[in-house]
C-alpha positions as CSV (number, residue, x, y, z in Angstrom):
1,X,-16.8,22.2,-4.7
2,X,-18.0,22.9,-8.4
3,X,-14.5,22.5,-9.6
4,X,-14.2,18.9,-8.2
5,X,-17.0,18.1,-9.5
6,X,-16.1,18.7,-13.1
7,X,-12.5,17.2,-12.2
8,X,-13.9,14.0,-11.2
9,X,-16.4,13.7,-14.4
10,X,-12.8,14.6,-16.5
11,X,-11.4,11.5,-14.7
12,X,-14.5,9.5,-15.3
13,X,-14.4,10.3,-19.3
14,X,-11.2,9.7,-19.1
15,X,-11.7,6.0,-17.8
16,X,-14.0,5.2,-20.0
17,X,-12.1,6.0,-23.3
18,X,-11.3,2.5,-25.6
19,X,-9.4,0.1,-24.3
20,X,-7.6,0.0,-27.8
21,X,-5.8,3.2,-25.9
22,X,-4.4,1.6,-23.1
23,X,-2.2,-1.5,-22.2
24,X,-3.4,-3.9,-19.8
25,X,-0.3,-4.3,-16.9
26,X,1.5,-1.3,-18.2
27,X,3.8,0.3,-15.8
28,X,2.8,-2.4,-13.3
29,X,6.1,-2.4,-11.1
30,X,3.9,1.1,-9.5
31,X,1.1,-1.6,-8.0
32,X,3.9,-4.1,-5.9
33,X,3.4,-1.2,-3.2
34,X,5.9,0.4,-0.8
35,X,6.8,0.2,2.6
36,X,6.8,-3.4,4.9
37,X,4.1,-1.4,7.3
38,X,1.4,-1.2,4.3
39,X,3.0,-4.9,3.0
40,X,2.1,-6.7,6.4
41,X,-1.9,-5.1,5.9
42,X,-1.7,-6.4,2.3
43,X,-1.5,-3.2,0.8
44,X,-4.5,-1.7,2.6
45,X,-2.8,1.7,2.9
46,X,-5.1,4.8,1.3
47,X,-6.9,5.6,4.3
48,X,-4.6,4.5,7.2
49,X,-2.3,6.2,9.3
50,X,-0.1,8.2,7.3
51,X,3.8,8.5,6.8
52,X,6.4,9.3,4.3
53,X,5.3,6.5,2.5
54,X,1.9,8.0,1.5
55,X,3.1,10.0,-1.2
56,X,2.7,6.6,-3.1
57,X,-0.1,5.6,-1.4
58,X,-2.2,8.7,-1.0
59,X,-0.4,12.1,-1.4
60,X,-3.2,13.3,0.1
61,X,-2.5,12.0,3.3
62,X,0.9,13.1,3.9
63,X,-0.7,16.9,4.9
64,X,-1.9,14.9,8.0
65,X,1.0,14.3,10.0
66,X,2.5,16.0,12.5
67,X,5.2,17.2,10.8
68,X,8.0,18.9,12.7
69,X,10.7,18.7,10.7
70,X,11.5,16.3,7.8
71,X,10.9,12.9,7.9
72,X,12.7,9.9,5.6
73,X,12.0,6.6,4.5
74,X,13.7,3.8,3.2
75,X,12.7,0.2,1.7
76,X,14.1,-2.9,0.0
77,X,12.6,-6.1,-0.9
78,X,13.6,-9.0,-3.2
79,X,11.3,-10.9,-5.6
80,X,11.0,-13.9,-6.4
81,X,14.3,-15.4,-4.7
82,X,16.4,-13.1,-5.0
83,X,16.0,-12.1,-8.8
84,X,14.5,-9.0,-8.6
85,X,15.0,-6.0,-6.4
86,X,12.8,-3.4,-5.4
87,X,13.8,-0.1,-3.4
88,X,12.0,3.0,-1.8
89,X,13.4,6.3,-1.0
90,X,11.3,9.1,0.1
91,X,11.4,12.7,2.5
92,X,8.5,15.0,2.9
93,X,8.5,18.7,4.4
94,X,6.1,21.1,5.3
95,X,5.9,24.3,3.2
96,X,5.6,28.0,4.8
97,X,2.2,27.7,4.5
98,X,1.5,25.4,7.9
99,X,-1.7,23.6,5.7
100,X,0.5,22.3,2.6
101,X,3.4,19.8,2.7
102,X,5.3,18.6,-0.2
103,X,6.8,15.0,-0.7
104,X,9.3,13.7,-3.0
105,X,9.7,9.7,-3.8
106,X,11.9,7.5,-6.0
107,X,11.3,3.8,-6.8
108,X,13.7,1.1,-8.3
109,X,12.3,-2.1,-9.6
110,X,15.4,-3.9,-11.4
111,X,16.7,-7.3,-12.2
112,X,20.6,-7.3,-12.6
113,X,23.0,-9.7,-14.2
114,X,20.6,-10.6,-17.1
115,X,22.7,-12.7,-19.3
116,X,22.5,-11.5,-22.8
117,X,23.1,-14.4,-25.6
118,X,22.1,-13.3,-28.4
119,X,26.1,-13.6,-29.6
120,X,26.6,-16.7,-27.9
121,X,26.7,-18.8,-30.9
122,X,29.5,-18.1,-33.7
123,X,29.2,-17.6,-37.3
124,X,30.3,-21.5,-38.0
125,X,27.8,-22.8,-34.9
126,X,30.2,-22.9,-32.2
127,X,29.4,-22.0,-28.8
128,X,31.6,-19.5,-27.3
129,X,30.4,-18.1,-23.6
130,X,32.5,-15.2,-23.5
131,X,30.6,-13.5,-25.7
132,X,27.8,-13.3,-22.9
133,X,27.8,-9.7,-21.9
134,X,25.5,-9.5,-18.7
135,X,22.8,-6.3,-18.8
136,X,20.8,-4.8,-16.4
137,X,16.7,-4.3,-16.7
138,X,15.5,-1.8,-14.6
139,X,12.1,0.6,-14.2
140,X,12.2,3.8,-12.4
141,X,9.6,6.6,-11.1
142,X,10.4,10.0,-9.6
143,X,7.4,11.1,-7.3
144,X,6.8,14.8,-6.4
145,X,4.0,14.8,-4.0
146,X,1.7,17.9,-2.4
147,X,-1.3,17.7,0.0
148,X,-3.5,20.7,0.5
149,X,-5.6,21.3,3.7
150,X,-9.0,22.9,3.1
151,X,-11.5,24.5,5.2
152,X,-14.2,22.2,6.1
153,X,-17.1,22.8,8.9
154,X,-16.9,19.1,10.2
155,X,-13.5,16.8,10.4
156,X,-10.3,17.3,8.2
157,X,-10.0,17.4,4.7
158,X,-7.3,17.4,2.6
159,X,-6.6,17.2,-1.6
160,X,-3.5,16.4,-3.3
161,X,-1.5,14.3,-6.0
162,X,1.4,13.3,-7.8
163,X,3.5,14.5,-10.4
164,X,5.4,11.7,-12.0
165,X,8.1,10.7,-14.4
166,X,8.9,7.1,-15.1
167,X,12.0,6.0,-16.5
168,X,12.4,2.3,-17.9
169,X,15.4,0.8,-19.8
170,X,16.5,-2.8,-20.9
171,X,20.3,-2.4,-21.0
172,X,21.5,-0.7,-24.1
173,X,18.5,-2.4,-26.5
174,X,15.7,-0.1,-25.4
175,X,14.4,2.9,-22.5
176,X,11.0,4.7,-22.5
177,X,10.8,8.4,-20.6
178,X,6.7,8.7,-19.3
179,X,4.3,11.2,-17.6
180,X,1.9,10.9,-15.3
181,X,-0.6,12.4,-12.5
182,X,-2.1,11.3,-9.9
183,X,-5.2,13.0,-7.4
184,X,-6.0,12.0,-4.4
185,X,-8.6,12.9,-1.3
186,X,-8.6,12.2,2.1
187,X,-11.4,13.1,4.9
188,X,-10.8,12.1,8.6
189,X,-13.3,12.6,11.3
190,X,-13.4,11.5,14.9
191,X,-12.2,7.6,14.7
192,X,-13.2,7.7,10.6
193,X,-10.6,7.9,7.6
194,X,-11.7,7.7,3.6
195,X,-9.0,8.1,1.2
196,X,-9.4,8.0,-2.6
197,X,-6.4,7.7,-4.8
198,X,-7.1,7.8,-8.8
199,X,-4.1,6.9,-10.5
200,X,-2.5,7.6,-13.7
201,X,-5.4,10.2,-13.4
202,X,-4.6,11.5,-16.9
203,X,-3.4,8.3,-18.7
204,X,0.7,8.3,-18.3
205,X,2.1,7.8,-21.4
206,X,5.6,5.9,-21.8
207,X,7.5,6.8,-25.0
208,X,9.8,3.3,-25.5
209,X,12.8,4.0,-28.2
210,X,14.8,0.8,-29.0
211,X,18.7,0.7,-30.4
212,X,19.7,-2.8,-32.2
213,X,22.9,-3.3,-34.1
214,X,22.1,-5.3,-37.1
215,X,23.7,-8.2,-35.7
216,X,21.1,-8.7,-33.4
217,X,18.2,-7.5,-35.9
218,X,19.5,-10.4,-37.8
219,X,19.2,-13.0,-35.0
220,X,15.5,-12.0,-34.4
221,X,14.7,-12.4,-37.8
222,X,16.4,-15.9,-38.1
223,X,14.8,-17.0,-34.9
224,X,11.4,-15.6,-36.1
225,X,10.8,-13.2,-33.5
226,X,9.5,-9.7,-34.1
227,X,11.7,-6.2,-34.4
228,X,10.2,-4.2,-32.0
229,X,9.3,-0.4,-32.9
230,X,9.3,2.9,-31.5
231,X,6.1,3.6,-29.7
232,X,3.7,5.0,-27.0
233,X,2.6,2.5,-24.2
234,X,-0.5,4.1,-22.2
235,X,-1.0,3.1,-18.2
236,X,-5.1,3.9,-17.6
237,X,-6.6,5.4,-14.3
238,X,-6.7,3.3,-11.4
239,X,-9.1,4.3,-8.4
240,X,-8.7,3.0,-5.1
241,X,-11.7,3.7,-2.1
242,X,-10.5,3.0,1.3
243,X,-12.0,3.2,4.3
244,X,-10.4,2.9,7.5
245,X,-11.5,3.0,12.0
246,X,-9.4,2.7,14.6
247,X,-10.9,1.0,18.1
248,X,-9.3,2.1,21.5
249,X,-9.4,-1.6,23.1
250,X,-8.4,-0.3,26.5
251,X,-5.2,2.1,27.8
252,X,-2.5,-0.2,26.5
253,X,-4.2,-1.2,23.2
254,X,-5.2,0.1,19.8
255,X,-6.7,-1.5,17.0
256,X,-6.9,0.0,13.3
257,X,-8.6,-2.1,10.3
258,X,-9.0,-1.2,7.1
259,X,-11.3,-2.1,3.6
260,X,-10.0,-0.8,0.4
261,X,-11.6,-1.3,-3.5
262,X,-9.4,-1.2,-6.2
263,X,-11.0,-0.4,-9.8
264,X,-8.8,-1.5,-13.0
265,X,-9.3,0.1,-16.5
266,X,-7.4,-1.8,-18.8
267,X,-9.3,-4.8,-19.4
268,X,-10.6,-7.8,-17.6
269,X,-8.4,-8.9,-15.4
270,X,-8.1,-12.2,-12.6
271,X,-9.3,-10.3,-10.2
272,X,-12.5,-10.7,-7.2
273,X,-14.9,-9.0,-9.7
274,X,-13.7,-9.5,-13.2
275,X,-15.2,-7.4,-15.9
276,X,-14.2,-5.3,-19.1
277,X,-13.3,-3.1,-19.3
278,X,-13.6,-2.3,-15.2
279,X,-12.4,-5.0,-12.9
280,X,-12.3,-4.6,-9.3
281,X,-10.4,-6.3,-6.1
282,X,-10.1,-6.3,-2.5
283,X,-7.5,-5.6,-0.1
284,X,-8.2,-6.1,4.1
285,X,-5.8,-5.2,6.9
286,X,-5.8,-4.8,10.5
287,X,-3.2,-3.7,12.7
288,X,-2.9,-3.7,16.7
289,X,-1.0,-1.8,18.8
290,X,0.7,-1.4,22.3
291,X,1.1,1.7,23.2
292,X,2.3,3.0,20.1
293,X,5.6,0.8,20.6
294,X,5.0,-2.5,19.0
295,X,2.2,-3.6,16.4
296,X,1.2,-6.4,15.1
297,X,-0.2,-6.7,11.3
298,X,-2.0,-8.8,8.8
299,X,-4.0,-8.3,5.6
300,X,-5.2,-10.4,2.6
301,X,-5.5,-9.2,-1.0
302,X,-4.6,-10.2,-4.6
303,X,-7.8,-12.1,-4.5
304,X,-7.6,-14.6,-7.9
305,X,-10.0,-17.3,-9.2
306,X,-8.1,-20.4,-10.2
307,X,-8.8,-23.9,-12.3
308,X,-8.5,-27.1,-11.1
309,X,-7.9,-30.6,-13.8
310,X,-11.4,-30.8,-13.7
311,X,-11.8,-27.6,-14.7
312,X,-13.7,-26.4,-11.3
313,X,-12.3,-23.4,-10.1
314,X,-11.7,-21.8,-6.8
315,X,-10.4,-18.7,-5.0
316,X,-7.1,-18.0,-3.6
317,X,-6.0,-15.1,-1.9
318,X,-2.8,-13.3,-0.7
319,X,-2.1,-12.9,3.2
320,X,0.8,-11.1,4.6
321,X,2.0,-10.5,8.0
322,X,3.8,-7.5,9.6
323,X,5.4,-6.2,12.9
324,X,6.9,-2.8,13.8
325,X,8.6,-1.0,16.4
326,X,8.3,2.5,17.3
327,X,11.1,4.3,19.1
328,X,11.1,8.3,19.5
329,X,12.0,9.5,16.3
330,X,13.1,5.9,14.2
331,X,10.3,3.3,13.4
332,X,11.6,-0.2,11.7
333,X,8.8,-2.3,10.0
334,X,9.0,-5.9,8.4
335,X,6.7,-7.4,6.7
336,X,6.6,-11.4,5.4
337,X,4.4,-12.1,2.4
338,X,3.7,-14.6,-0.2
339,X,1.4,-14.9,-3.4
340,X,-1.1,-17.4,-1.8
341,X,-1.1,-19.5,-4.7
342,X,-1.5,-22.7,-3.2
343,X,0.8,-24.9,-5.4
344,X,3.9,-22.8,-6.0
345,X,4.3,-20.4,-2.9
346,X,6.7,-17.6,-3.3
347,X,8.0,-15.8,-0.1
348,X,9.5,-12.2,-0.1
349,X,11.1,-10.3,3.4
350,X,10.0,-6.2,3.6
351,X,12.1,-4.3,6.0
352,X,11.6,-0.5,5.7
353,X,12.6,2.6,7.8
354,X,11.3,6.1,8.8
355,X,13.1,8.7,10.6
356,X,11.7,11.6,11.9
357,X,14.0,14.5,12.4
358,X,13.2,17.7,14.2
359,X,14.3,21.6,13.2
């Protein structure tokens, strides 16, 4: 117990270092969140019921599931109309040990088909479009997940984290390699669940290196924008509390809900509570099932303040919707969400898939 102790004052020193050390947003394709289950209850997911998908969420958690073989999952989304693309892929196994499981996850958040025109114009002004050569933006992360039962008198606990290695390029004019850990908690007793995730535990550190012909240095320069330059971009900690109860309603009918807080810090940001440089925001979801067949989901997060002409403000909020179905050993979940901005509403489709499969 001492030596979680001391771990958790490391990661509160580490929180606390300057700002000047850490970019505000970096790496922030890691905070969409994965899976349509976890989608529909607004991203609610650190204490919930656990899945393959938890080695993003809590890697903690995947050590509590009644693993009896391997099981898979599988996302896709697109943002934003289309643009952009995000996709999940994910397994987790138990290791000989029957109180440690391993998990392994890889995330794609990419744009294709970016037009590149920085050669669209000729040396005598003349516009020539076959010069456009389209690129690809893209960010990746490789997750390798482990979750560690321990001995406890009363309930279930379990410690684990990440081990992670992002990879981000803008087609042939720049890519970073980073590094990163995460640590996560969970304790479950009787109809209880607490989860803690700390993200980016350590600080993950993205090293960007960028390759411009001298062409397109000189374009830059001529339209007054900046060269960039090799450097370090730093993601700080994120911790994430959740609590979570389920509720037998009758024979037929189970209910689950679910409060998580969400601590930034990088900065003040739009969030519920907005401070610097610790900033903190909700996330609510609630999800009822029948007979472990059918659920029904909905959660609210991504709670923002914003202005009106007269300079009054008010608070708008995120909600999301979900349904999954549960059949032996495949479960298919969709979720429908949209920013909850009231005057330009974006909507995105989450369908995801788990399969269980036996020895």
């Amino acid at each position: 117990m001492k030596i979680y102790l001391y771990f958790s004052f490391f990661l509160l020193l580490v929180s606390l270092m300057p700002e000047a050390f850490g970019q505000k947003y970096s790496n922030e394709f890691l905070s969409i969140g994965v899976g349509a289950r976890a989608r529909g209850m607004g991203n609610a997911a650190i204490a919930g019921t656990p899945s393959v998908m938890s080695g993003y969420w809590n890697p903690a958690a995947i050590g509590d599931i009644d693993l009896k073989g391997l099981q898979l999952g599988a996302m896709h989304t697109e943002q934003f109309a289309g643009v952009a693309k995000y996709d999940f892929l994910g397994l987790i196994l138990p290791a000989t040990s029957k109180d440690r499981v391993f998990g392994f996850s890889l995330i794609r958040f990419g744009i294709d088909d970016i037009p590149n025109t920085l050669s669209l114009f000729e040396e005598d002004g003349t516009i020539n479009y076959d010069n456009i050569v389209p690129f690809s933006s893209a960010d990746y992360a490789f997750l390798t997940s482990f979750s560690q039962k321990l001995k406890i008198n009363k309930g279930k606990l379990f410690v684990g984290g990440n081990v992670k290695i992002v990879y981000r390029n803008i087609g042939s004019f720049a890519s970073s390699w980073g590094f990163g850990l995460d640590a996560a908690l969970l304790y479950t007793r009787k109809k209880w669940r607490l989860g803690l995730l700390i993200k980016d535990a350590t600080n993950t550190f993205n090293a960007w290196s960028f390759s411009l012909s001298e062409a397109d240095k000189n374009i830059l320069s001529l339209t007054n924008n900046e060269l960039p330059i090799n450097s370090v971009e730093t993601t700080k900690p994120q911790i994430t509390l959740g609590v979570a109860r389920s509720f037998q309603l009758n024979e037929k009918w189970k209910l689950l809900g679910e409060m998580d807080w969400i601590a930034t810090t990088d900065g003040k940001r739009n969030t519920l509570f907005s401070g610097d440089p610790f900033s903190f925001d909700l996330a609510l979801g609630m999800e009822l099932a029948y007979q472990e067949l059918i659920f029904f989901r909905v959660g609210f997060n991504n709670f923002q303040k914003e202005s009106n002409f007269d300079t009054s403000s008010f608070l708008t909020v995120q909600p999301n919707i979900g349904i999954g179905l549960n059949i032996r050993q495949f479960r298919l979940d969709y979720a429908f969400t949209d920013i909850g901005e009231q005057r330009n509403q974006t909507y995105s489709h989450v369908i995801s898939l788990i399969i269980n499969l036996e020895k």
